[in-house]
Each structure stands twice: as structure tokens, then as C-alpha cells.
N, CA, C and O atoms as a GROMACS GRO file, in nm:
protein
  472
    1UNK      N    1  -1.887   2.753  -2.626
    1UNK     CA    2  -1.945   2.670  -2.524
    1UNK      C    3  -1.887   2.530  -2.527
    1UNK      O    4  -1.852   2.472  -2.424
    2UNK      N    5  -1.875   2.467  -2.671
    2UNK     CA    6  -1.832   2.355  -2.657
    2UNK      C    7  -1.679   2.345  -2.609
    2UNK      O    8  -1.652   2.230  -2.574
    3UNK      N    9  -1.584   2.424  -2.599
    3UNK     CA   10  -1.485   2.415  -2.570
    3UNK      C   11  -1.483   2.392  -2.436
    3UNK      O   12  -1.437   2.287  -2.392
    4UNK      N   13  -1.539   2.499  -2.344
    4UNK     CA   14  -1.537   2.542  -2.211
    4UNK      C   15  -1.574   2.358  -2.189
    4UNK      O   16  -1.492   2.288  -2.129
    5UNK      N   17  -1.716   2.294  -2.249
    5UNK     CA   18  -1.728   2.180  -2.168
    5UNK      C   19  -1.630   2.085  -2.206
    5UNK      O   20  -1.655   1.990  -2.132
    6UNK      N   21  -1.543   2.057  -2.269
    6UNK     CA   22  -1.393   2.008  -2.360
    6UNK      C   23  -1.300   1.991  -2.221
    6UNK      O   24  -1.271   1.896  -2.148
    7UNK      N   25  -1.274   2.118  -2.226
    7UNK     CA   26  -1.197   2.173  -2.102
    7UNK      C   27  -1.224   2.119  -1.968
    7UNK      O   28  -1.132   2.070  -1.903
    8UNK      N   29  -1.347   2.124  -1.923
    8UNK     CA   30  -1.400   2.115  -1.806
    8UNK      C   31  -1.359   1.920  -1.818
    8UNK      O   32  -1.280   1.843  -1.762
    9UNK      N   33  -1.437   1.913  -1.895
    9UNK     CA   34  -1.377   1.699  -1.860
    9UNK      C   35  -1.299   1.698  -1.890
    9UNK      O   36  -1.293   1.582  -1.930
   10UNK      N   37  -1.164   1.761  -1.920
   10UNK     CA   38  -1.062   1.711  -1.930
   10UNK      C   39  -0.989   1.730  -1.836
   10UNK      O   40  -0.884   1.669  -1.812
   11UNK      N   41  -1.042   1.824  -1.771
   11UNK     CA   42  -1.023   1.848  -1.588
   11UNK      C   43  -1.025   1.793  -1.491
   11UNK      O   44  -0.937   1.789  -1.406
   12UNK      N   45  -1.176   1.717  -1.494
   12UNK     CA   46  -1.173   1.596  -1.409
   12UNK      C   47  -1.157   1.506  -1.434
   12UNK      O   48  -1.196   1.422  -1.354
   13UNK      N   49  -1.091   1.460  -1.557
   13UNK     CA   50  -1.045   1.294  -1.555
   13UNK      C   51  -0.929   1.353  -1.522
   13UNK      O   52  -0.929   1.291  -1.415
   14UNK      N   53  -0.803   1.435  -1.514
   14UNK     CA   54  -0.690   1.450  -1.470
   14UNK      C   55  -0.701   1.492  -1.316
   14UNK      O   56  -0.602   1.493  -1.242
   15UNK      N   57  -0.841   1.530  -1.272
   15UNK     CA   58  -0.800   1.527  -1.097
   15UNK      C   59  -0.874   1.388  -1.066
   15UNK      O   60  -0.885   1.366  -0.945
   16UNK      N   61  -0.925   1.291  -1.149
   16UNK     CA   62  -0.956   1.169  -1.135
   16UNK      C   63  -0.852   1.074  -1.124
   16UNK      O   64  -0.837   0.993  -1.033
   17UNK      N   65  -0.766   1.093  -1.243
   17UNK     CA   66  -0.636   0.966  -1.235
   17UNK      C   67  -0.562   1.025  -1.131
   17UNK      O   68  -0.461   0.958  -1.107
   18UNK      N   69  -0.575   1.152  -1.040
   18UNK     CA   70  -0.485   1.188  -0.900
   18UNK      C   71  -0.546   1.152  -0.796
   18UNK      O   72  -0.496   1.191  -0.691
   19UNK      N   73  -0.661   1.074  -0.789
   19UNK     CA   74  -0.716   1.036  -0.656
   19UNK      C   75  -0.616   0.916  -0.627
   19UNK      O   76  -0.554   0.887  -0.729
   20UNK      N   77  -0.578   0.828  -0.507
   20UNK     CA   78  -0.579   0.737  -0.471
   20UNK      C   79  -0.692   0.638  -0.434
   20UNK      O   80  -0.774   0.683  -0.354
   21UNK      N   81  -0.711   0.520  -0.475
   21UNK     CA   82  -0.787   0.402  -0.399
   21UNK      C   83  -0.750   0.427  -0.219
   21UNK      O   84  -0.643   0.473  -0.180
   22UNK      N   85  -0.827   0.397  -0.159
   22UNK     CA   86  -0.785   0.438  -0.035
   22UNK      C   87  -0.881   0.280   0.031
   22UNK      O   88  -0.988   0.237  -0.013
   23UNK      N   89  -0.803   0.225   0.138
   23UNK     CA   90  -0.836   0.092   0.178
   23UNK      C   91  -0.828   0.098   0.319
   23UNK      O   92  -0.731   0.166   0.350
   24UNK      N   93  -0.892   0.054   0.420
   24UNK     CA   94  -0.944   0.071   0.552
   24UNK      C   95  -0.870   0.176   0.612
   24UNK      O   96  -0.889   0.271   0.536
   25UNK      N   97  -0.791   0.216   0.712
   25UNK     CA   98  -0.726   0.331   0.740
   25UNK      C   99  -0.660   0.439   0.638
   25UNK      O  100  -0.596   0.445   0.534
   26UNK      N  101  -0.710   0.506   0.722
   26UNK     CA  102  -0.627   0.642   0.622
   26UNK      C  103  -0.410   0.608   0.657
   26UNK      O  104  -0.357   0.558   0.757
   27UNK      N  105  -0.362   0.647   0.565
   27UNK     CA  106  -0.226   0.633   0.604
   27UNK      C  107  -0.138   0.716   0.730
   27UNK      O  108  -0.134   0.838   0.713
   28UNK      N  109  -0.083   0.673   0.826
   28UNK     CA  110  -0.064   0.708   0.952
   28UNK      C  111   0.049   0.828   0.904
   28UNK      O  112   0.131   0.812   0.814
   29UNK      N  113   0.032   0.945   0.983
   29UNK     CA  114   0.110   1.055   0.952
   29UNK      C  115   0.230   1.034   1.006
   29UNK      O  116   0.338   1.066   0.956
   30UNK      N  117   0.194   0.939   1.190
   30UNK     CA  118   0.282   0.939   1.270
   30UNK      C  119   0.380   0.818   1.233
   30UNK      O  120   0.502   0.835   1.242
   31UNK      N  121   0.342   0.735   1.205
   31UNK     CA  122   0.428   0.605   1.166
   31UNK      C  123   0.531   0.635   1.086
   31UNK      O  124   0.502   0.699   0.985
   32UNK      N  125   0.660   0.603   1.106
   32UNK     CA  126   0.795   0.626   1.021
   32UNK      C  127   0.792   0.552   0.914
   32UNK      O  128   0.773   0.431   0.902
   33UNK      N  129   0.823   0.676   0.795
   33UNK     CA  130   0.830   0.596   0.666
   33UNK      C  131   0.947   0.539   0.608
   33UNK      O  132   1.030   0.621   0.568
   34UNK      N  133   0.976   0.409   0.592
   34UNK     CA  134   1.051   0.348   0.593
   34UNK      C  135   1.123   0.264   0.479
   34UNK      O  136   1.028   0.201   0.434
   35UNK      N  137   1.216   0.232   0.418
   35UNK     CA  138   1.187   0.167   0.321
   35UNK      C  139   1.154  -0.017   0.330
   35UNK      O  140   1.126  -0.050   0.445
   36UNK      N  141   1.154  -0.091   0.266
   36UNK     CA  142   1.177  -0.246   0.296
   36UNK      C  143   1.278  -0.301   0.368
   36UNK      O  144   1.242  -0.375   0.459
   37UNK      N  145   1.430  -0.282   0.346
   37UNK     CA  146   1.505  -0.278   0.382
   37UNK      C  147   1.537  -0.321   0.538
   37UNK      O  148   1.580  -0.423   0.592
   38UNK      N  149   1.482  -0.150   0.594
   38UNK     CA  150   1.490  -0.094   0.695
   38UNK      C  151   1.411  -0.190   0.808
   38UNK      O  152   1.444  -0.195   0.926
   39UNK      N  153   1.298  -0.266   0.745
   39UNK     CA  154   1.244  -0.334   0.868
   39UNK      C  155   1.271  -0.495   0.879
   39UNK      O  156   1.234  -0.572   0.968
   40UNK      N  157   1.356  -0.526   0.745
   40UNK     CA  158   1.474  -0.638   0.773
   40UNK      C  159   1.572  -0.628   0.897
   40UNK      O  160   1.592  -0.689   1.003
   41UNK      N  161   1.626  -0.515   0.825
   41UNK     CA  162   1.757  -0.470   0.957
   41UNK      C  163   1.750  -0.420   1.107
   41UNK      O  164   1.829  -0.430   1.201
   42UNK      N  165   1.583  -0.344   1.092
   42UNK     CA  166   1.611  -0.269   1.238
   42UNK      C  167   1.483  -0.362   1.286
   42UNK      O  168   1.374  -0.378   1.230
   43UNK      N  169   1.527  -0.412   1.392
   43UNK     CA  170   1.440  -0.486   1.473
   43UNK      C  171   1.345  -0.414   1.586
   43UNK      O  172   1.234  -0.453   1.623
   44UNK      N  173   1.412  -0.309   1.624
   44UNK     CA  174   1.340  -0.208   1.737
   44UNK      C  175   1.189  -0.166   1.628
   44UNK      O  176   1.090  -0.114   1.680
   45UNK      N  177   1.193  -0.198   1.482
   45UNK     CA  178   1.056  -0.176   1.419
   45UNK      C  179   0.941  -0.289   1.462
   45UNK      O  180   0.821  -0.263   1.466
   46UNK      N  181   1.001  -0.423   1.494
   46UNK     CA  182   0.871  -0.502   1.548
   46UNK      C  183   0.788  -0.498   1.632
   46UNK      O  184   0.816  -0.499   1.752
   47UNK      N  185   0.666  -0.493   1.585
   47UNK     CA  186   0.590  -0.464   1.661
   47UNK      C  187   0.521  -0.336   1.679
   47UNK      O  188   0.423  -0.322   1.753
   48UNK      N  189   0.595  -0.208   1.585
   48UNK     CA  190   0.517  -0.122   1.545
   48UNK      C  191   0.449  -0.104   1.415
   48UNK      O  192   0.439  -0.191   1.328
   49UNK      N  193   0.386   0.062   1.407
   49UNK     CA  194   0.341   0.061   1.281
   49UNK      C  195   0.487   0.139   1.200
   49UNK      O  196   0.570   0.218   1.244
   50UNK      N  197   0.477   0.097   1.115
   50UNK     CA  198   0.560   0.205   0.998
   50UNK      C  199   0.461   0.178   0.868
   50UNK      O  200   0.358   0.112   0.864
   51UNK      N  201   0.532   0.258   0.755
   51UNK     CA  202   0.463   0.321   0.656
   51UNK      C  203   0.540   0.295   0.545
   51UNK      O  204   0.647   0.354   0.532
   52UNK      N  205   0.494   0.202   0.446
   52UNK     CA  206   0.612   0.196   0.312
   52UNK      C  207   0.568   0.226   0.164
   52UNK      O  208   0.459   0.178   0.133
   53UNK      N  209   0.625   0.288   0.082
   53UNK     CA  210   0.630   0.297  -0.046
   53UNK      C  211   0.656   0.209  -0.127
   53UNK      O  212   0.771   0.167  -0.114
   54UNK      N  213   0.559   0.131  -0.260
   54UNK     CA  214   0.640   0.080  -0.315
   54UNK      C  215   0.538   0.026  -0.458
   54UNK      O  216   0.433   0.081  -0.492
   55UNK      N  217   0.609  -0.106  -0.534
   55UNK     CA  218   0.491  -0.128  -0.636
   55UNK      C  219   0.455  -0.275  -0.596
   55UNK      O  220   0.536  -0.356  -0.551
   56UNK      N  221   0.335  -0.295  -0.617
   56UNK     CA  222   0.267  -0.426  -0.619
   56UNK      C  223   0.320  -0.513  -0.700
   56UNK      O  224   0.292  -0.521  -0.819
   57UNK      N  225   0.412  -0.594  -0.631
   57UNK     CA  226   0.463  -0.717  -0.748
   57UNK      C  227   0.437  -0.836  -0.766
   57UNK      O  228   0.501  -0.903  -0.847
   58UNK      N  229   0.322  -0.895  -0.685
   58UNK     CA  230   0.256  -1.034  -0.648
   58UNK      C  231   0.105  -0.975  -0.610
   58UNK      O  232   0.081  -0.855  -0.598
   59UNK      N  233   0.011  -1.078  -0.594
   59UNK     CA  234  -0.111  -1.073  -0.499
   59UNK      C  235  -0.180  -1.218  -0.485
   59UNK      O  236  -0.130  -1.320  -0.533
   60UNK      N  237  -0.249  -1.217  -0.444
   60UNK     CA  238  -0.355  -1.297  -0.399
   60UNK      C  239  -0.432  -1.299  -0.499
   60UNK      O  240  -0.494  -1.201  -0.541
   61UNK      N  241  -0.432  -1.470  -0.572
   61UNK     CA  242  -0.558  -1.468  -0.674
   61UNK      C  243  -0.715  -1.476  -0.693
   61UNK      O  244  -0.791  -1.487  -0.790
   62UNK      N  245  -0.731  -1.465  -0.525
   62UNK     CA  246  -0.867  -1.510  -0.486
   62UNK      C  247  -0.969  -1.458  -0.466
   62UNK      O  248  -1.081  -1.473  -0.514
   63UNK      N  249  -0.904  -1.360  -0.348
   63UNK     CA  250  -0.985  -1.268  -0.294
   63UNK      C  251  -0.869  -1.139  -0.242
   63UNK      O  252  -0.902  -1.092  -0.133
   64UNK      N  253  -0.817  -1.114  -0.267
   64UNK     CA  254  -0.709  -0.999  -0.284
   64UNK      C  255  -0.668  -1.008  -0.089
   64UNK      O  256  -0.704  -0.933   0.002
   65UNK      N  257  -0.609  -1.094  -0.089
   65UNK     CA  258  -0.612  -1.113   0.102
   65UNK      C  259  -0.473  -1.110   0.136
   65UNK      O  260  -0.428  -1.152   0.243
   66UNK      N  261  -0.396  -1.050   0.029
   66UNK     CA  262  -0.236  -1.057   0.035
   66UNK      C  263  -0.181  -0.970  -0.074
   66UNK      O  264  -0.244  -0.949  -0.178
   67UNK      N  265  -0.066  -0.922  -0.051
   67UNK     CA  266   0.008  -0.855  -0.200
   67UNK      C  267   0.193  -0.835  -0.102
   67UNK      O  268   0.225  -0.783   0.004
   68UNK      N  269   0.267  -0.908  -0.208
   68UNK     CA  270   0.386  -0.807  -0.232
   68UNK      C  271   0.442  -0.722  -0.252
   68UNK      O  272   0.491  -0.720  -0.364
   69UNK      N  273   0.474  -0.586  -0.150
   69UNK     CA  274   0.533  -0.506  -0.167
   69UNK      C  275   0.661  -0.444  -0.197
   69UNK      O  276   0.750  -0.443  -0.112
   70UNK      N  277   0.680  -0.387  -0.323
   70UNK     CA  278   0.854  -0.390  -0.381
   70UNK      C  279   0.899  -0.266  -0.408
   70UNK      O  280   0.867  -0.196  -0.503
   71UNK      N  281   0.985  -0.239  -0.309
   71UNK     CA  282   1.070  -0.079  -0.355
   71UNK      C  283   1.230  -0.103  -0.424
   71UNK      O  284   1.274  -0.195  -0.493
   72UNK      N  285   1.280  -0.005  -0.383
   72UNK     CA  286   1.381   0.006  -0.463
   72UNK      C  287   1.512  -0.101  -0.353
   72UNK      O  288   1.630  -0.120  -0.385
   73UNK      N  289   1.460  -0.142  -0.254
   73UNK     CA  290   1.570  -0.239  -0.214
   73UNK      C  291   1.549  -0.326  -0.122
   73UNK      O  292   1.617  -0.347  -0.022
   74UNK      N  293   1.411  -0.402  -0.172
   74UNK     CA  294   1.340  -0.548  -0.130
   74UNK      C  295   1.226  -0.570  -0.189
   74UNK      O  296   1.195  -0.532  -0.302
   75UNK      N  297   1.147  -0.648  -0.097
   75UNK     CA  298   1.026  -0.688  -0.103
   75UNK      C  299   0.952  -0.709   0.012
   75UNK      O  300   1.022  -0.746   0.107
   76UNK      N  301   0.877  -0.702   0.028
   76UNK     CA  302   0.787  -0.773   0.172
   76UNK      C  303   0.644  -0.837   0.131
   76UNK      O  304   0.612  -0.839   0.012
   77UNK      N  305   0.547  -0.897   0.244
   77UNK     CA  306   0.490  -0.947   0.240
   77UNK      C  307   0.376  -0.875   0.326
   77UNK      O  308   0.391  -0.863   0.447
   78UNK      N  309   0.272  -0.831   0.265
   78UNK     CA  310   0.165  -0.728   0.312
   78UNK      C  311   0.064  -0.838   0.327
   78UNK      O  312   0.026  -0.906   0.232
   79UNK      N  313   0.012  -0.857   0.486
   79UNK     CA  314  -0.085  -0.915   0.508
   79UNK      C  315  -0.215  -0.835   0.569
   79UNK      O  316  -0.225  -0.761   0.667
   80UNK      N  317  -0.336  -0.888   0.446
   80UNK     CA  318  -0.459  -0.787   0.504
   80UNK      C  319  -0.518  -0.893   0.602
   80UNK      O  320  -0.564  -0.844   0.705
   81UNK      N  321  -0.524  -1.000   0.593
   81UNK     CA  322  -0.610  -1.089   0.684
   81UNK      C  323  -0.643  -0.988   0.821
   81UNK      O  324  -0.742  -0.916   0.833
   82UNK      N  325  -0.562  -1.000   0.893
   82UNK     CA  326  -0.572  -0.940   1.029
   82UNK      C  327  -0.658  -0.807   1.056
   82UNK      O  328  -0.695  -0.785   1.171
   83UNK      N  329  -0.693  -0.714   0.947
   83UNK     CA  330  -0.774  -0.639   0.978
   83UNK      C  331  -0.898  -0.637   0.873
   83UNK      O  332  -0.968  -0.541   0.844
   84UNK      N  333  -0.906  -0.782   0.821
   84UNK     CA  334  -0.981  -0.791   0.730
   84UNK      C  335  -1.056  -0.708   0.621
   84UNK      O  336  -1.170  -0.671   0.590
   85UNK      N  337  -0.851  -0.696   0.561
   85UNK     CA  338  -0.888  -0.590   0.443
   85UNK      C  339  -0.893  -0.702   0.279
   85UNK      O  340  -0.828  -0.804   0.258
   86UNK      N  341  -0.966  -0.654   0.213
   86UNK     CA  342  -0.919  -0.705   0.090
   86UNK      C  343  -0.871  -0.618  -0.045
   86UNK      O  344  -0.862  -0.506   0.005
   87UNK      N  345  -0.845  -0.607  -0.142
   87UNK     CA  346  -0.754  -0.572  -0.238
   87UNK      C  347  -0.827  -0.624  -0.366
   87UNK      O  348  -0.850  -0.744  -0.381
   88UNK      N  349  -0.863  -0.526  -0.459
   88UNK     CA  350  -0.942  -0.573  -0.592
   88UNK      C  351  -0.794  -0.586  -0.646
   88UNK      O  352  -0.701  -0.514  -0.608
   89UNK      N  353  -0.782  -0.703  -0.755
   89UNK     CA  354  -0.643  -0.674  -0.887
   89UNK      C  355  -0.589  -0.567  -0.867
   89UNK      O  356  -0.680  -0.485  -0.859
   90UNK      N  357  -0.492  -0.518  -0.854
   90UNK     CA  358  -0.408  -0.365  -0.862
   90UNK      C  359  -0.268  -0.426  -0.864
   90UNK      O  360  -0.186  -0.378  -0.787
   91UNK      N  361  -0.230  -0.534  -0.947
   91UNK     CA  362  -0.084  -0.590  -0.989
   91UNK      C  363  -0.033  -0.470  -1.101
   91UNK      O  364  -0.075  -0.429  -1.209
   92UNK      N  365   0.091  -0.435  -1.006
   92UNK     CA  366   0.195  -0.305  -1.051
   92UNK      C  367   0.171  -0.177  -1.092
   92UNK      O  368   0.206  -0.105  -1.185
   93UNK      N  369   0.065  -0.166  -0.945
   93UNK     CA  370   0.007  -0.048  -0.925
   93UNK      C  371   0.136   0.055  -0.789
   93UNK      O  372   0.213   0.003  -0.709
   94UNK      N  373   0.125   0.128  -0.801
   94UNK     CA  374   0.171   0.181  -0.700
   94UNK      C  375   0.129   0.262  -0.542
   94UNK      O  376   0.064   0.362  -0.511
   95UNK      N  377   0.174   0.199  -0.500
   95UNK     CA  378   0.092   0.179  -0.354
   95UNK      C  379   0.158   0.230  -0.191
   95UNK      O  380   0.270   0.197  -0.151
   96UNK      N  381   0.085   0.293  -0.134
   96UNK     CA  382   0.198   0.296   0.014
   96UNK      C  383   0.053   0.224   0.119
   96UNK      O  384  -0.067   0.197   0.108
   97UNK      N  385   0.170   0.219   0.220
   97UNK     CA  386   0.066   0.074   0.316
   97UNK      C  387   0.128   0.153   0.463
   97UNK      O  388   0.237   0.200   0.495
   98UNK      N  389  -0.014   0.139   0.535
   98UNK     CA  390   0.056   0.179   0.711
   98UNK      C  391   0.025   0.059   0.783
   98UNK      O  392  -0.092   0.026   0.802
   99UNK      N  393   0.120  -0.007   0.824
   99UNK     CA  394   0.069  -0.158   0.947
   99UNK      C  395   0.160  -0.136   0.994
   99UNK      O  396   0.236  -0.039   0.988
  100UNK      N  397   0.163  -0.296   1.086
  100UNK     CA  398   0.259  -0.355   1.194
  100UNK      C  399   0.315  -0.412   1.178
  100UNK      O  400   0.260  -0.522   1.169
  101UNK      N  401   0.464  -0.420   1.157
  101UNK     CA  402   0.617  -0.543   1.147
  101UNK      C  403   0.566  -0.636   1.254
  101UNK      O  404   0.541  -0.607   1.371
  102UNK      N  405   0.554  -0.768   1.186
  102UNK     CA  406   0.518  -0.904   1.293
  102UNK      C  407   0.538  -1.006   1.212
  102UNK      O  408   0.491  -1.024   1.099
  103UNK      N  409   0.645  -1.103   1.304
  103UNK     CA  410   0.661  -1.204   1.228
  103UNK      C  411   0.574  -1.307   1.233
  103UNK      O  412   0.532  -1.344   1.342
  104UNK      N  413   0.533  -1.369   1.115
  104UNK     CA  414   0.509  -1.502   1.115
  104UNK      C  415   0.605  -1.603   1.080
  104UNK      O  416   0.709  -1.576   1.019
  105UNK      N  417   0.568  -1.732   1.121
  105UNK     CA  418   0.671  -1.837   1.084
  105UNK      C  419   0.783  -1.791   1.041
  105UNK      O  420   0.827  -1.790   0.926
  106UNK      N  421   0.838  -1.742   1.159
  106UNK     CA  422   1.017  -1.660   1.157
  106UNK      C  423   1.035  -1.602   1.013
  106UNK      O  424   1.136  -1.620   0.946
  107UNK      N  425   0.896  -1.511   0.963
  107UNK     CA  426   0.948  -1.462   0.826
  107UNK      C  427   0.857  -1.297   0.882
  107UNK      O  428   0.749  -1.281   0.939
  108UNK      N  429   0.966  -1.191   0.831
  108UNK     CA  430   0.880  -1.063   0.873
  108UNK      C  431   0.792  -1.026   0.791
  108UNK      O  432   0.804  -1.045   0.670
  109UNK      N  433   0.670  -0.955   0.855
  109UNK     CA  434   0.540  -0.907   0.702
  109UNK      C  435   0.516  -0.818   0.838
  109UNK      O  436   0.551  -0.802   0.955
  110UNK      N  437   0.399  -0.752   0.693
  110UNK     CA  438   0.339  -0.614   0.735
  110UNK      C  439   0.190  -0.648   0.763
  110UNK      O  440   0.126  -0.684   0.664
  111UNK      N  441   0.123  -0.641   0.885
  111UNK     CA  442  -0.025  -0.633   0.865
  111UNK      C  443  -0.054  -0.520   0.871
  111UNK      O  444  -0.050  -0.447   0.970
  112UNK      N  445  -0.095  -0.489   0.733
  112UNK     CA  446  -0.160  -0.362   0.713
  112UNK      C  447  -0.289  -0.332   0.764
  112UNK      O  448  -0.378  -0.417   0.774
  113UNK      N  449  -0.302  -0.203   0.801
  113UNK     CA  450  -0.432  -0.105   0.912
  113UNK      C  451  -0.493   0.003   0.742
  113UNK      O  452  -0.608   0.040   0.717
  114UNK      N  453  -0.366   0.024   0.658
  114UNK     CA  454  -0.449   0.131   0.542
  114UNK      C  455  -0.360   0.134   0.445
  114UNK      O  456  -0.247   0.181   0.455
  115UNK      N  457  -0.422   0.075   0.328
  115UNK     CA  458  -0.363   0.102   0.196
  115UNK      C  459  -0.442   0.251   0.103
  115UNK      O  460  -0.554   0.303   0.108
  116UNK      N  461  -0.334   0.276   0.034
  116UNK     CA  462  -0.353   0.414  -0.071
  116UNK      C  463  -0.295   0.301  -0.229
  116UNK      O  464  -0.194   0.231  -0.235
  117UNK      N  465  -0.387   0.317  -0.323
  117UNK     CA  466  -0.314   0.276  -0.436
  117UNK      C  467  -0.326   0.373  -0.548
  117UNK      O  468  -0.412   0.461  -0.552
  118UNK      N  469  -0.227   0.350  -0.648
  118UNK     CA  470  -0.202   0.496  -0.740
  118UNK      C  471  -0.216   0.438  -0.858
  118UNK      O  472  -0.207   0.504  -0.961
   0.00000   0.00000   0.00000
């Protein structure tokens, strides 16, 4: 008996550390997943949603109202303000984000609609 219950929690803390944090929208199926890069270079992305992979390499020390997103060939600037999301600590967590390419002060960021963190 004691094994079986051994077994059994050791079950759900391993389908536990596989959940994602999941943050206002669910992640868009339809939105092109993209890397960082890609929404430097391609401009026909402003103004939509796309979808990026990457790790948390900055945040917001306040109230989690911002984070840096970093893949394998940039960085960006993930803004929750706009859909008034916030973000508990999750520095170099791994994360994908669905928003909108929009510049501010001639610099491109993402306002994110739904974070997943890992």
C-alpha cells in the first residue's frame, strides 16, 4: 500500500512541474510563431498578433508590468500594461507570449493578450 501511495505523488508532482502558469489569454493557435528576430525585420508583422518563444531575462521590479523576452537571436520588450496583465517574479523562467508588434517611442515591443510560463 505504501508504495502504490509513493508512486501515486510522485505522479502528480511530475504532471505538476508540466503544467504551465497561464496569464490572461490562452496562447493564439492562429498567430504566427515567430522568433525575435523576425519582428525586427519583417514589418508587414506590425500591428498584428504573433506568438514568441523564449526565456525571461529582465522584469519589472514592482508589480510585474513588464518582462524581457530572449530567444536564441534577440530580445524584445513584452508590455502587459495594455491589457492589464501582471507577472509574479518568473526571472529565467521559460515562457511563450501571444500579442501585438507596436511601436512605442520608435522602439518595437509586444503587448501581450496571453502569457504561458514553464
Amino acid at each position: 500500500m505504501r508504495k502504490i501511495i509513493v508512486s501515486a505523488i510522485i505522479v502528480l508532482l511530475a504532471l505538476a512541474g508540466c503544467s504551465a502558469e497561464k496569464y490572461g489569454l490562452d496562447i493564439s493557435k492562429n498567430a504566427p510563431v515567430v522568433k525575435v528576430k523576425d519582428v525586427y525585420l519583417d514589418m508587414r508583422l506590425l500591428g498584428r498578433d504573433v506568438t514568441l518563444e523564449g526565456k525571461i531575462s529582465s522584469q519589472c521590479g514592482s508589480n510585474g508590468c513588464w518582462f524581457v523576452l530572449q530567444d536564441d537571436t534577440g530580445q524584445i520588450f513584452i508590455n502587459l500594461a495594455p491589457s492589464n496583465l501582471t507577472l509574479p517574479p518568473r526571472l529565467g523562467k521559460q515562457s511563450t507570449v501571444t500579442g501585438q508588434v507596436q511601436v512605442v517611442q520608435n522602439e518595437l515591443q509586444i503587448f501581450a493578450k496571453g502569457i504561458e510560463v514553464r
